[in-house]
C-alpha positions as CSV (number, residue, x, y, z in Angstrom):
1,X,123.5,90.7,103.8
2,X,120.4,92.6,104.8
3,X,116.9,90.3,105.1
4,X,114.0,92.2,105.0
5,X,110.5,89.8,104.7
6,X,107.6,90.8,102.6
7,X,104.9,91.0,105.0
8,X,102.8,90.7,102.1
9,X,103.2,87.2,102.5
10,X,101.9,87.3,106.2
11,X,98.5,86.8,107.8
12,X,97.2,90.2,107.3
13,X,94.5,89.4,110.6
14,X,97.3,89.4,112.6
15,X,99.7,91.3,111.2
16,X,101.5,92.1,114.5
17,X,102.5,88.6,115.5
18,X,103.9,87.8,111.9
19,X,106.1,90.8,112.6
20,X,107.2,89.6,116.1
21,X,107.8,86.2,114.0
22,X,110.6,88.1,112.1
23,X,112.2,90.3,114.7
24,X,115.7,88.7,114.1
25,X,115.4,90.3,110.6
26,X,117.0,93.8,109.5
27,X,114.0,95.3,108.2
28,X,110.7,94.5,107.5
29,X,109.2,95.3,104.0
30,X,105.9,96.8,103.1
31,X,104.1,96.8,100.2
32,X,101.7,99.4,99.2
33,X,99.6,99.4,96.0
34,X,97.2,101.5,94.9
35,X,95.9,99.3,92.1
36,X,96.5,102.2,89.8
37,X,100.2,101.6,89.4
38,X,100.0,97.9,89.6
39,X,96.4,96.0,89.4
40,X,96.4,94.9,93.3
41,X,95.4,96.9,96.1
42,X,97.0,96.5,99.6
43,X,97.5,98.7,102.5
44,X,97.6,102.7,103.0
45,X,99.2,105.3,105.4
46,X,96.5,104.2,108.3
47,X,98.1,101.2,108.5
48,X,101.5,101.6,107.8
49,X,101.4,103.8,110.8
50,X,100.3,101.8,113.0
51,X,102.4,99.2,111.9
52,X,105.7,101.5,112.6
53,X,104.3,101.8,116.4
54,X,104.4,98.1,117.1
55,X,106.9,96.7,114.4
56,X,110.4,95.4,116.5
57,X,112.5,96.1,113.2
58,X,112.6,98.8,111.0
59,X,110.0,99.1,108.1
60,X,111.2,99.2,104.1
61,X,108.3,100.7,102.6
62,X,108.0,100.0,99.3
63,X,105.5,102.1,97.2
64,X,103.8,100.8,94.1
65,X,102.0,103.8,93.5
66,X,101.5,106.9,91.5
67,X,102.4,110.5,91.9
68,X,105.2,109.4,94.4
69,X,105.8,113.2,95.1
70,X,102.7,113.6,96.8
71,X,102.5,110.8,99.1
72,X,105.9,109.3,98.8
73,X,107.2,111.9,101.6
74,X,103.7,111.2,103.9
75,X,105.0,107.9,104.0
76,X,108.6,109.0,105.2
77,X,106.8,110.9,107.5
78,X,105.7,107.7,109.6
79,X,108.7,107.3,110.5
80,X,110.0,104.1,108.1
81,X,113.7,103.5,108.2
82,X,113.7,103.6,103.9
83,X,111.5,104.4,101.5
84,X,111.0,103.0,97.6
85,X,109.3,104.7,94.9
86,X,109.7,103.4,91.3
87,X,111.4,105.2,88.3
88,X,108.3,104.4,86.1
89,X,105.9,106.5,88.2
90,X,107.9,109.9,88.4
91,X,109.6,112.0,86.1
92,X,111.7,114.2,88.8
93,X,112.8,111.3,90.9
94,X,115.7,113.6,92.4
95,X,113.3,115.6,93.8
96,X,111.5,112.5,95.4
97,X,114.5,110.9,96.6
98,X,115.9,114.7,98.4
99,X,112.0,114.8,99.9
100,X,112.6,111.6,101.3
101,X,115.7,112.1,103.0
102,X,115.0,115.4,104.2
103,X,112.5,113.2,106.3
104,X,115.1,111.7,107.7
105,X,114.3,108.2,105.8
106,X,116.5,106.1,103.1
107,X,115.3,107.2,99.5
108,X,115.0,103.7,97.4
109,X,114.6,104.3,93.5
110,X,112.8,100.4,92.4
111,X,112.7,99.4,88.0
112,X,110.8,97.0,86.8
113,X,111.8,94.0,85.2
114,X,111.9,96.1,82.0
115,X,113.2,98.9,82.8
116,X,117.0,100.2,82.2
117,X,119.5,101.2,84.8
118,X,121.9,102.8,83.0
119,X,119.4,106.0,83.0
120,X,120.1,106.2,87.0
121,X,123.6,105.3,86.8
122,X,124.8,109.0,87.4
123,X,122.3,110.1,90.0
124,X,123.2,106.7,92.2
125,X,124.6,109.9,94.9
126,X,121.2,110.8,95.4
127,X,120.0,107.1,96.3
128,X,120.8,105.5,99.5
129,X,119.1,101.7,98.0
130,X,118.3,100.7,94.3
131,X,115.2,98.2,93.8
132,X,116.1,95.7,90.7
133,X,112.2,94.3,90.6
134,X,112.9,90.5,90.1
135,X,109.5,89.9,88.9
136,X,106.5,92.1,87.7
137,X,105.1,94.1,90.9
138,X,102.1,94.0,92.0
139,X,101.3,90.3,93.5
140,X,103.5,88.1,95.9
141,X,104.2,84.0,95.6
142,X,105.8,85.1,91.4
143,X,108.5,83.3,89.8
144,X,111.9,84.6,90.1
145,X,113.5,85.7,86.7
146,X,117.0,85.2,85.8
147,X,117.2,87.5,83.7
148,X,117.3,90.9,85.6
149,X,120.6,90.0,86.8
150,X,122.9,91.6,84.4
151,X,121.0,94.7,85.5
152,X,122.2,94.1,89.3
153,X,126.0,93.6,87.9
154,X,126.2,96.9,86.0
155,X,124.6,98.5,89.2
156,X,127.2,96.8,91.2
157,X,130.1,97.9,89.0
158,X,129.0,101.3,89.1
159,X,128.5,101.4,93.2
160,X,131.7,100.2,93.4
161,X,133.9,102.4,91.0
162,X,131.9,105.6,92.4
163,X,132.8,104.0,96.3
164,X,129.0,105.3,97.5
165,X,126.8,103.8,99.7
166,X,124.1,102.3,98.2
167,X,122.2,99.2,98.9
168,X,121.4,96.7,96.2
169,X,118.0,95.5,97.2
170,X,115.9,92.4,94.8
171,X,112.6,91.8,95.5
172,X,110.5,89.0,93.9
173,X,110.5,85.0,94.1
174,X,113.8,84.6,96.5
175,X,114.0,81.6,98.2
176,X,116.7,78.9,99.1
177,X,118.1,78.5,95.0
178,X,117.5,81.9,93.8
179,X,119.3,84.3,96.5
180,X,122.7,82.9,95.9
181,X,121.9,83.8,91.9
182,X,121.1,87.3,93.4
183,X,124.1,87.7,96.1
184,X,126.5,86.5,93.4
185,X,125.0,89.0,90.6
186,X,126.0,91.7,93.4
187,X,122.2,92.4,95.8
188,X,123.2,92.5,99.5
189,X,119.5,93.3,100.3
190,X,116.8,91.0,100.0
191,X,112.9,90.8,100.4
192,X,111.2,87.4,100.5
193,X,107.4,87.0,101.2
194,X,106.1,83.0,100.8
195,X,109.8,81.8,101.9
196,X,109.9,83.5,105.6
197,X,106.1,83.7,106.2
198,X,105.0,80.1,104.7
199,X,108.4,78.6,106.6
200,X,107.5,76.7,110.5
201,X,109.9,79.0,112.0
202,X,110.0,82.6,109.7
203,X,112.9,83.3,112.2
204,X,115.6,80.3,111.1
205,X,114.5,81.0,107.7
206,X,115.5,84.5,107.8
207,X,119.1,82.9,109.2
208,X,118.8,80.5,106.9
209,X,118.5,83.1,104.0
210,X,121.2,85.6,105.3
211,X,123.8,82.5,105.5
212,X,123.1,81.6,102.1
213,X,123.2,84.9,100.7
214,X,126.4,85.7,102.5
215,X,128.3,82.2,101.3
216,X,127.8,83.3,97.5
217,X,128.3,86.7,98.2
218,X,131.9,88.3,96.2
């Protein structure tokens, strides 16, 4: 059960100390938007590079962006532990995934709420993480929405009769109620923004989290 908090959820003025606030988690995740993709703008290779130097755990980059085949490999480039790109914005997303990974970082493939798996279900080899989007992307603090779940069963099923690694990541409105819906529906990875970075202690909520994830988990 893999924790990974949404830094877009942190104090972006001090962005280093919010990540030192989360160094007991696996990974941290970044968002980046180019507000052509989705309508919100966020933060570029500049500072995702930085952020790599003085990050203590590994960074899940996340790209809500277009023309991942250009900058999608910049990105792996940096260094980050895993990188996301989403279905919607490629039409070769082998050949992003293989660019990735001959950077020596994770390829993640993410879909939107409305977006089928079953397309994906025979390339799963070439991933090493599958996004299900468990709201709209592009802004933090959303709702959580039930029903994407049946998507993160059939992806489950399939990871497990094919035995290959690949992370089930969900991303959008887990907190306390909604993870165990998500561990149970078969995700193992999990981003949360408002519930680590608006807790007292980020730290015992990321505990908090990976305990509740793991209790529901099959």
């Amino acid at each position: 059960m893999r924790i990974n908090p949404s830094i877009l959820a942190a104090d972006f003025a001090n962005l280093e100390a919010e990540l030192g606030r989360i160094s007991n988690a696996d990974l941290a995740h970044i968002d980046v938007m180019d507000n052509h993709f989705v309508p919100n703008l966020t933060i570029g290779l500049p500072v995702v590079e930085r952020l790599q130097q003085v990050s203590p755990v590994p960074l899940d980059l996340h790209l809500m962006i277009d023309d991942p085949a250009r900058w999608a490999p910049l990105y792996a480039e940096t260094g980050a532990y895993s990188v996301t790109f989403h279905a919607e914005a490629t039409d070769d997303p082998v050949a992003v995934a293989r660019s990735l990974r001959e950077r020596g970082a994770r390829a993640g493939i993410a879909v939107k709420p409305g977006t089928a798996v079953e397309p994906y279900l025979e390339l799963l080899p070439e991933f090493d993480m599958v996004l299900v989007m468990t709201v709209e992307p592009g802004f933090g603090g959303q709702s959580f929405m039930p029903e994407t779940m049946p998507k993160l069963g059939v992806l489950a099923q399939a990871v497990r009769a094919s035995g290959i690694d690949v992370w089930l990541q969900v991303d959008g409105g887990i907190n306390d109620d909604t993870i165990a819906i998500a561990a149970e529906a078969g995700a193992d990875t999990f981003v949360a923004g408002s519930s680590v970075f608006g807790a007292e202690s980020a730290s015992a909520q990321v505990d908090r989290l990976r305990s509740l994830a793991a209790r529901h988990t099959h």
